[in-house]
N, C-alpha and C positions, 0 to 999 in steps of 0.2 A: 419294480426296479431291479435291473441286474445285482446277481452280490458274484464276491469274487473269492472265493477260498483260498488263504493264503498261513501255511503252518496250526491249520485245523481250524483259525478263528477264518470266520463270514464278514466280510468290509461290504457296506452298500455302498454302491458307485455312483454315485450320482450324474444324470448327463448336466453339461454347461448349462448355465440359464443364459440363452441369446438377451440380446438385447437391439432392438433397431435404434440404427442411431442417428435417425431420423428426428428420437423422441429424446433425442439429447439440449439440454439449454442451449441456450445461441450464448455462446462466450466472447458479448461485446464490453465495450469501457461500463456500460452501467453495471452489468454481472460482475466486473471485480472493482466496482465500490462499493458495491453492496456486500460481498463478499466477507464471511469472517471464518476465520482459519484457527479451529478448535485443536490441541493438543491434551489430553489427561483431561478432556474435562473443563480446560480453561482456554479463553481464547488468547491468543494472540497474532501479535502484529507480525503482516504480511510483507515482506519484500525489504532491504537495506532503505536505511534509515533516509533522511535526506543528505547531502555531502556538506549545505552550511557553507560559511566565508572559507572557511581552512579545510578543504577537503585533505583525507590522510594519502600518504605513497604507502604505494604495494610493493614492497620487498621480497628477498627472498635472504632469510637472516640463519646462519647456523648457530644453533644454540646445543649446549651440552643437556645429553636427556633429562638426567638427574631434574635439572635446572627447570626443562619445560614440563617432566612429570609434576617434580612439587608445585607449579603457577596450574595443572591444571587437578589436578587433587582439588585446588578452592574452588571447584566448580566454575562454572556460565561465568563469562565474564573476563577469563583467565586470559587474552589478547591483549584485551582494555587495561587489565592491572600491569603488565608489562610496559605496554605503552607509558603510564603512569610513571611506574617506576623510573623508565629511561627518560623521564621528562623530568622529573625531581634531579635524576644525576646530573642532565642537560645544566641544569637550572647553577645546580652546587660548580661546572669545571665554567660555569659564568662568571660565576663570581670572582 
């Protein structure tokens, strides 16, 4: 294998590994139900959720950073608890 001298140390270079991609899975509906999408070790769920009776609108909301850092400092999830939030206020200028 070539190496390459770079500031006295030796780096082996590796050439590409081809791959023909001929000998690639056929990526039809049964390959992605079969399909599971690992992260860290754990899987999970593939693709947005189902939308259900009350599907949500896509906005475009300015909010002060402050506001969105603290909602996402609480981690995964940090959209849904907004939403929450504005649904309880929703709920209280009902009454």
């Amino acid at each position: 294998m070539p190496t390459k001298k770079k500031s006295g140390v030796q780096k082996s270079i590796k050439p590409p590994v081809w791959t023909d991609p001929d000998d690639a899975p056929k990526l039809d509906e049964d390959f992605f139900e079969r399909a599971e999408l690992v992260k860290d070790g754990k899987v999970i769920q593939r693709g947005r959720p189902p939308l259900g009776a009350q599907p949500k609108t896509s906005v475009t909301l300015r909010l002060d950073a402050e506001i969105v850092a603290a909602y996402r400092r609480t981690g995964t999830g940090w959209q849904s608890r907004i939403n929450a939030d504005l649904r309880k206020t929703a709920k209280r200028l009902k009454a």
